[in-house]
N, C-alpha and C positions, 0 to 999 in steps of 0.2 A: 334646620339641620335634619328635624326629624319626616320631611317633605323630600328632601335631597337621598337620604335613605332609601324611601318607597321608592324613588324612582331606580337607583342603583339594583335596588332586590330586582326590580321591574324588567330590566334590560339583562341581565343574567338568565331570570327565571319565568322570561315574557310566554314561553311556548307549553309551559308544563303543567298550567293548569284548567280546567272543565270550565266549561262556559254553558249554563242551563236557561233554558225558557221553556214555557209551556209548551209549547211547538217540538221543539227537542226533546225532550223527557219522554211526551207521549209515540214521540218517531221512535224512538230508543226502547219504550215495553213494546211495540209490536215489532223489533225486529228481533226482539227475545223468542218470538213464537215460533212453534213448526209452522211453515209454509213453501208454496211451491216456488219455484227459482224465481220464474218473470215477478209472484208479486213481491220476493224479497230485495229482487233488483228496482223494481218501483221504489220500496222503501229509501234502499242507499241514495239513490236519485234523490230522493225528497231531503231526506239529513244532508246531502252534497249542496240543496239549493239555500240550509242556512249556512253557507260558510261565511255570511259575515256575522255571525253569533256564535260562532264556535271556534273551539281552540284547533287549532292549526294542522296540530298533528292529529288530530281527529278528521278531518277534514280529509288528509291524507290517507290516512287508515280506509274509513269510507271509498273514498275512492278509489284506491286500490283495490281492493272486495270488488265493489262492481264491473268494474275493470276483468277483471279477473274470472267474475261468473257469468259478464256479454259474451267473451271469447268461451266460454263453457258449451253456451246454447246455442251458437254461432250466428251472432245478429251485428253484423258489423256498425248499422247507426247504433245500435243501443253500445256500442264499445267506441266509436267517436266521442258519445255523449261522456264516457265515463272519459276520455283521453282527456275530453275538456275539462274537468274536476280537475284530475291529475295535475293538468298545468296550471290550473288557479290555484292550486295548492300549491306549486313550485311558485310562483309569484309572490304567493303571499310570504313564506317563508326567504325571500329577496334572492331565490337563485334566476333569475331575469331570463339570462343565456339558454339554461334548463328547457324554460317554461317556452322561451320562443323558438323552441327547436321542434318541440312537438304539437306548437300551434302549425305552423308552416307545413310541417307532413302532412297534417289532418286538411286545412285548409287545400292544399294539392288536391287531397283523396277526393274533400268533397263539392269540387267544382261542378261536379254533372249533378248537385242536388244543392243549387246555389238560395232554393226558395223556403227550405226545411229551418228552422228558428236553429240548430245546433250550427248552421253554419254562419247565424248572425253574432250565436256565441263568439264564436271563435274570433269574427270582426272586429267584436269588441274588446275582446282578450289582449289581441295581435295590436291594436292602435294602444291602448292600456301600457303595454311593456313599453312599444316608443316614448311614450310619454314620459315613463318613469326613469328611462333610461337617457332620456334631454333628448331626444331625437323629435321636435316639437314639428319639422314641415312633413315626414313620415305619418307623425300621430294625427296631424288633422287632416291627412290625406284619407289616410285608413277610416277616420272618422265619418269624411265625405261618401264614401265608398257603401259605409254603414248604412247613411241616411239611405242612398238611392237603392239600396236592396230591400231595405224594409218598407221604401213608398213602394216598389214595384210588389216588392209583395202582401201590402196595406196592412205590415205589421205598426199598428200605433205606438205600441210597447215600447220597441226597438227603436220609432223615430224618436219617440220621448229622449231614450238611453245616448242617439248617438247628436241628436243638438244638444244636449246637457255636456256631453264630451266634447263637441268643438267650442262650446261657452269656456270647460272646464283649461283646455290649449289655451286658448285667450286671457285665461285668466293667469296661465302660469305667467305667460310672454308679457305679463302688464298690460295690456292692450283690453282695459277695464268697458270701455265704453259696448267692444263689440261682442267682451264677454256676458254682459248684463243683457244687449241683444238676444243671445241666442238661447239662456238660460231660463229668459222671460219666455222665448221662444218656444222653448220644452215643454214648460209650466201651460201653457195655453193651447198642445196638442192634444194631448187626450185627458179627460176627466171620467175615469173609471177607478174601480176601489185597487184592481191589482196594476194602473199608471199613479197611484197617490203614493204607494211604497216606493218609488222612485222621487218623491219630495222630497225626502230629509237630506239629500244630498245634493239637489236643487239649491232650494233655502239655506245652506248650507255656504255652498259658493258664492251665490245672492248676497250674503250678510260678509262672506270673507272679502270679498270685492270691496263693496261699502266703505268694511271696514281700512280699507287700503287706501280707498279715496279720503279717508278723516269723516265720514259723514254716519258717525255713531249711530244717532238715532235711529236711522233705517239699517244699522247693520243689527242691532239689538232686537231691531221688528222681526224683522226676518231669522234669527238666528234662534229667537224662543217659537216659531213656525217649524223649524227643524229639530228642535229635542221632544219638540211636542208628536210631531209625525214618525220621529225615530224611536221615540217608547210606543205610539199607537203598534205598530208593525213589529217590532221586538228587534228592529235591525241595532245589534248593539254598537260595530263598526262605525256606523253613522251616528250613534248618539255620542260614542266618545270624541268623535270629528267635531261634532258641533259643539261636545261640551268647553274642546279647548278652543275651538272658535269661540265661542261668547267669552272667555278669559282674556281673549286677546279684544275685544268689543269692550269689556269693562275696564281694564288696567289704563289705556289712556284718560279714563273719566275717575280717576282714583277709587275705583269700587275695589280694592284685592284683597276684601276678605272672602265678597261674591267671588272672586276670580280663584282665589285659592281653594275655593267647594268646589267651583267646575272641573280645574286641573287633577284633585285629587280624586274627584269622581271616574274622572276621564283615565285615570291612571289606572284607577281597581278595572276597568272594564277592557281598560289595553292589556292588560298582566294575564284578561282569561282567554282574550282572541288571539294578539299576537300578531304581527305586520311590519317587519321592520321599516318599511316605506313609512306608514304612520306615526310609528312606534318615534321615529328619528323628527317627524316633525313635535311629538309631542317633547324629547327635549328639548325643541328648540325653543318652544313654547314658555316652557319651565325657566331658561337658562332666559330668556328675556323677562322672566316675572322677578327672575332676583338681580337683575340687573336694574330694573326698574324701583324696587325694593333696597338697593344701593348695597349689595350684595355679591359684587363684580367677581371676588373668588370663586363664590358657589360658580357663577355663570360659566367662568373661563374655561372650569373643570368639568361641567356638564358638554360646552362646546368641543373640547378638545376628545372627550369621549364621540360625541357626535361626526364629528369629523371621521373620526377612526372607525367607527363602523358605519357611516357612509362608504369610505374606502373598501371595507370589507366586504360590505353586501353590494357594489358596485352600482350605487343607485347616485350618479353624479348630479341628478335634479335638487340634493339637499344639501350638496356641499357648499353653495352660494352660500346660501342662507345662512348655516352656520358660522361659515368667514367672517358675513358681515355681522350677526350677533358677537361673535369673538372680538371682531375690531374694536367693536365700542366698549364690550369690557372692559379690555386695555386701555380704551382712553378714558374712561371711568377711572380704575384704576390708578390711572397718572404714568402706565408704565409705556412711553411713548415708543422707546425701541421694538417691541412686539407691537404695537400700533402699527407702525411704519411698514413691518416686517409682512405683517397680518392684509394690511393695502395691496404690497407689491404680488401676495395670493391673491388676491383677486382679481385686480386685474391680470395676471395669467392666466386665471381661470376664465376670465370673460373675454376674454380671446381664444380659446380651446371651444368655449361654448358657441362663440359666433361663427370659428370655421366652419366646427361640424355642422352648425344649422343651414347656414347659408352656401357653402362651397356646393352644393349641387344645383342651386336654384342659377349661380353666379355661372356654371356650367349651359345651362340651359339657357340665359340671356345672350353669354357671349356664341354659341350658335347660331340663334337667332338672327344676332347683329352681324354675322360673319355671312350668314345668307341675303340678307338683303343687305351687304356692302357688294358680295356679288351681281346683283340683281342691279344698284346703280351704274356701276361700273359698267355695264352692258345697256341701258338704257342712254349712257353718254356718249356711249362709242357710235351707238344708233342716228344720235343729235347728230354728230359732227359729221356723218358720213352723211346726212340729210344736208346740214348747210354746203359741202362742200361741194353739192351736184346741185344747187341753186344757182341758176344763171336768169333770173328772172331781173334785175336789178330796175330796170324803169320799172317795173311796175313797184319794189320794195320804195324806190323814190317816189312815185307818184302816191303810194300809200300813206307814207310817212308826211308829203302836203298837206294830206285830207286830213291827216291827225292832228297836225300840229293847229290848223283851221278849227278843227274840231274842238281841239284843244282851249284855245283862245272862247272860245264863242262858250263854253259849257264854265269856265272859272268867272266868267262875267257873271252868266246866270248864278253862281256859286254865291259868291261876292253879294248879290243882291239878299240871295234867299238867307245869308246869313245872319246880314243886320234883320231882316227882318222877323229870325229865330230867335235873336238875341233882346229886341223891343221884347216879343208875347213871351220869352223864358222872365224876362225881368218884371215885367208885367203880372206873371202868375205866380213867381218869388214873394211879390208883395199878399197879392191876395193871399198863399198858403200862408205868409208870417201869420199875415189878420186874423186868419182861422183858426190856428193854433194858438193864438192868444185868446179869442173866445172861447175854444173848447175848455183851455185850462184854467180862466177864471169861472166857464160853466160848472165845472170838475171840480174845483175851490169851494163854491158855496155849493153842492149839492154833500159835498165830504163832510162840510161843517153842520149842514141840515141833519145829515146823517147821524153827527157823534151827538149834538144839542137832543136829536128825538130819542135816539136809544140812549145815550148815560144820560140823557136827564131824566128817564126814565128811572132810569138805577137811581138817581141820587136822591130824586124825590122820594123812593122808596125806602131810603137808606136813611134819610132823616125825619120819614117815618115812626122810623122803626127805632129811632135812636129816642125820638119823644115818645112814645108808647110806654118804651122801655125804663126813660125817665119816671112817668108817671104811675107805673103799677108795682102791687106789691106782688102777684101772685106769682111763685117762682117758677111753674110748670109755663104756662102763659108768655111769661118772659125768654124760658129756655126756646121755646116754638119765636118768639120777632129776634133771640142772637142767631138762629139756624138761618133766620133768613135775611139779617144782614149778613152773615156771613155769606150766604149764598151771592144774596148781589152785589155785595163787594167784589167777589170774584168774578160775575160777572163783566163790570166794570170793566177789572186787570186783562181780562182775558180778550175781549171787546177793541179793548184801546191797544192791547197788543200786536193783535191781529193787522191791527188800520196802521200800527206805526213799522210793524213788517213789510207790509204791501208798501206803504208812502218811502220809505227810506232806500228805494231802489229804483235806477232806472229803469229797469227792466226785469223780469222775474219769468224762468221755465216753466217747464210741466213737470220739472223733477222738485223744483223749489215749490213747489203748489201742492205736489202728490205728497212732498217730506213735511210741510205743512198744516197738512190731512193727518199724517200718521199720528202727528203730536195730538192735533186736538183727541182724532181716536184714543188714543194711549189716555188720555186725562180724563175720558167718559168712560171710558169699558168697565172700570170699575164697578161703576151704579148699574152695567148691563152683563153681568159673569155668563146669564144664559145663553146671549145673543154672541154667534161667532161674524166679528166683522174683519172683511179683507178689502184690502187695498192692491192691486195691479196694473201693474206698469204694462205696456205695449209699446214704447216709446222707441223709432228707430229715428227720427228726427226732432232733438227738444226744443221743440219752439219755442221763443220768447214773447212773452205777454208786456205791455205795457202796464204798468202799478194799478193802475184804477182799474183796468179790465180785470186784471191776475185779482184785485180785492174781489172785485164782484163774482166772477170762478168759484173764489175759493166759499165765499158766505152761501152762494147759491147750493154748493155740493154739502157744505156745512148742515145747513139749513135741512136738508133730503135724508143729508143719514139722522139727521135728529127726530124730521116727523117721521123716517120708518120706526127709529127706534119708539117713537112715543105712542104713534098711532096705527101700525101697522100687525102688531102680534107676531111678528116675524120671528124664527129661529138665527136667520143668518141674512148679514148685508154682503153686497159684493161691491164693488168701486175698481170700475176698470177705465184708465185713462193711454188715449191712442197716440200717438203721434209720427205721422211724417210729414206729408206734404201739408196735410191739412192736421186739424185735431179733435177728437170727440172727448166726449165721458158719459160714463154712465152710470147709477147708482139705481143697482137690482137689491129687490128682498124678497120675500117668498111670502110674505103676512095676506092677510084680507083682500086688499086691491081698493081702487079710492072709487067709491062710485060716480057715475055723473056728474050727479048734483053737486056733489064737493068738490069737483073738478072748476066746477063753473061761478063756485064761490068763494070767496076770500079768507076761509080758515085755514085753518096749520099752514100759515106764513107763505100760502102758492102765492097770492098775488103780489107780496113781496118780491120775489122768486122771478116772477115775470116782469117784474118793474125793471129790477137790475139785470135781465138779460138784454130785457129792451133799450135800458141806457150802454150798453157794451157792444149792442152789434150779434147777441148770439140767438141760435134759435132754441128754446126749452119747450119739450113736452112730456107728456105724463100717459103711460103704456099699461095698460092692463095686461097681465100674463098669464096663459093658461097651464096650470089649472090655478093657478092663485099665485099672487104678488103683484107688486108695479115696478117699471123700470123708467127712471128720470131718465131722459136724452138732451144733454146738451152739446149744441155744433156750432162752428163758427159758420159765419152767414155765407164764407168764401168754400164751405164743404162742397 
């Protein structure tokens, strides 16, 4: 009840209060000071550029000032600049109409200065309201549009901003696969400190995607990536996004007492910025926490609010949403006539949405199809006026002998070659059986080789350690052999895990090998708090690995991030896995570098490492990198 509150106060009194960071504070004493216009107008610019850390009408106020003091000194870019503040101010505040009135003018004015970053603002802006507005084939136009101004004019920044928006379309549209494309795609354009403040909202979508697909684990990675980069940078907008994404990441896994710290965190920080586009998903957010919490009243009332100022702020991208949260209420509930009622909205609604998206794209096929039905229709008339001045006919007779002659004499030869394709196919049917039957009893007993050397390893150690234990009195002594049966116990678990993941599937991705990866990281990082390790995806085609090869992957890559972590002094590992036609990976660190000699020798488990690349087919080497680290490269032999 007292959650349901905050949020009520929240949504009344979202715009009215001060949003502080150190960045602001100190923007705010030097615009106290005398100074001359350009540098006061610099300032406002600077406070305009945290508008996702400040409250709304502050945002406005600023902007208007500047606004107001470009027209002063008469500099019409520096009064573009401020028009754009302006309208993200009108955005942010949900008047959509408003704000796309005076992108549009500005964007006219500044055609003849298409290469100046104010006019990529405005790109961004201008595709931004489509979106928000459900106008989804507009917004990923405008988004394309984006890209190709900022490669023509090698702004990196801006191509970050506009693949993250065509991921961010794809992501609304469901269409998960080629939103995670292009998001990956963003994340691996440029690697600079002021392209890393564009992460949290990366990571962000990354983890809300995941999380859509059911595939927690990686939505959880990714999503404590984004509160982590959105407190680095102070973008507070992006930390309450992410906070209530991770709520929505934890509530299927029954974690909601974590989910009730993120929403409520997410709440105080929505109450000081302000978004009604946000603002609306954060009820929806809520109203699915007590629904899930079996608290269907709270929900109904939070959605029915929702809805209603959806309507108001005329943002129709959040009305689904809330329907379908309202639906299930009511069947929660029991109260099926509202059930029923609550469907027949939606689908209205999802017919309003699919006119609007597609009726101009449907305009633009049937053209199409209407010119090339002209284009046959002239192409037949052509035909016929050609056969009907054909007077050649002995020859069309004497053609049609030779063919049918032809004919005969080539189905003979046919006839032949067939059986005799049919003997060498059945021929080579048997041998591939044979082969395949020896590769997988090879495959059998080297698996079994495999589990006998390493857990017997462990077990030997383990009854060790159990007799040690028996036998001594000294209690420190004994605390040092429980640590490490404990330890190879879990070895063991972990060991046998791994081999019964890999065996229990025909077939296994690069996504199932990377999500994998993520776990065992997640279960060592612990023991390594200094060392930051990442995991990236490149994957535009997920190949499928056969079980024994996907084991071997995955122990080899295992295997890489454990000697950096043990041997290497590294600060940070990287794990970038590729995929389309073909597949790579590769596990960078930045530590010492392996010299030579250890190259050439069989410590920290390389000659392992080479064993099972060598039984898989792949090729692995080991890179020195200047000025310091190693980078593992594993490829398939078909690269």
């Amino acid at each position: 009840m007292r959650l349901f509150a905050v949020f009520i106060v929240l949504l009344l009194y979202c715009f009215q209060c001060d949003a502080q960071t150190p960045v602001i504070d100190s923007l705010k004493q030097v615009l106290k000071l005398e100074q001359p216009a350009d540098n006061k107008l610099s300032v406002l610019f600077s406070l305009c550029d945290e508008a996702n850390s400040l409250n709304n009408k502050e945002v406005q106020h600023y902007a208007t000032e500047a606004y107001a003091l470009a027209k002063e000194i008469n500099d019409p870019l520096q009064q573009s600049l401020a028009a754009y503040y302006v309208a993200f101010a009108l955005q942010k505040a949900g008047l959509l109409d408003s704000s796309l009135q005076i992108v549009q003018a500005q964007l006219s004015n500044l055609k003849k200065n298409k290469s100046i970053k104010t006019y990529r603002r405005f790109l961004h802006l201008n595709s931004t309201l489509f979106v928000r507005s459900n106008k989804y084939k507009e917004g990923i136009d405008g988004f394309y549009n984006l890209l190709r101004n900022s490669e023509e004019s090698k702004d990196t920044i801006y191509q970050v901003i506009a693949k993250r928006g065509i991921g961010w379309v794809n992501m609304e549209m469901s269409n998960y696969p080629e939103a995670l494309k292009w998001s990956h795609n963003a994340l691996n354009t440029a690697h600079t400190l002021i392209a890393e403040k564009e992460y949290a909202v990366i990571y962000s979508n990354i983890a809300a995607i995941f999380n859509n697909m059911e595939r927690y684990d990686s939505g959880e990675y990714y999503i404590n990536k984004a509160i982590i980069a959105a407190r680095k940078y102070y973008n507070l907008s992006a930390l309450a996004n992410a906070l209530n994404i991770k709520a929505g990441v934890l509530m299927p896994t029954n974690r909601m007492t974590e989910a009730e710290q993120s929403l409520k965190e997410a709440l105080g920080i929505r109450k000081m910025i302000g978004d009604p586009y946000y603002i609306l998903s954060d009820m929806n957010q809520l109203a699915e926490y007590y629904l899930m919490n079996k608290q269907s009243d709270k929900a109904i009332e939070i959605c029915k609010q929702g809805i209603d100022s959806a309507t108001h702020y005329d943002i129709p991208a959040k009305l689904y949403m809330f329907y379908h949260t309202l639906s299930l209420s009511y069947k929660a509930a029991g109260d099926m006539k509202n059930y029923s009622n609550t469907l027949e909205a939606i689908i209205a609604l999802n017919d309003t949405m699919y006119k609007k998206n597609t009726s101009e794209a449907l305009a633009e096929i049937q053209a199409k199809y209407n010119l090339q039905k002209k284009d046959n229709i002239i192409i037949r008339q052509q035909f016929a006026l050609a056969r009907n001045n054909y007077f050649f006919y002995g020859l069309f007779i004497l053609s049609a002998l030779i063919s049918v002659f032809a004919a005969v004499i080539f189905f003979n030869y046919r006839k032949k070659q067939k059986f005799k394709l049919a003997y060498l196919l059945e021929d080579e049917k048997r041998q591939s059986v044979n082969a395949i039957k020896d590769a997988e009893e090879r495959e059998r007993k080297r698996i079994a080789a495999d589990l006998h050397d390493n857990l017997g390893v462990y077990a030997a150690s383990i009854a060790s350690n159990i007799e040690y234990i028996t036998n001594m009195s000294d209690a420190e002594n004994k605390a040092v052999a429980m640590r490490e049966l404990k330890t190879n116990s879990q070895s063991m678990v972990s060991q046998l895990s791994d081999t019964i993941w890999a065996l229990k599937k025909d077939e296994l991705s690069l996504t199932n090998i990377s999500d994998r990866l993520k776990i065992f990281i997640q279960r060592i990082q612990v023991s390594y708090p200094h060392i930051n390790i990442e995991v990236r995806e490149d994957i535009i085609n997920d190949l499928k690995l056969p079980p024994s090869q996907a084991f071997h992957l995955f122990c080899i890559m295992q295997e890489a991030v454990t000697n950096a972590l043990k041997h290497s002094n590294c600060s940070e590992i990287i794990v970038v896995m590729r995929g389309d036609k073909n597949w790579d990976v590769s596990i960078a660190d930045n530590g010492t570098g392996i010299p030579d000699e250890k190259k050439a020798a069989t410590g920290n488990g390389l000659s392992n490492m080479k064993m099972r690349a060598e039984a898989s087919g792949y090729n692995i080497e080991w890179i020195n990198t200047e000025p310091r680290g190693t980078v593992v490269c594993i490829t398939s032999t078909t690269n």
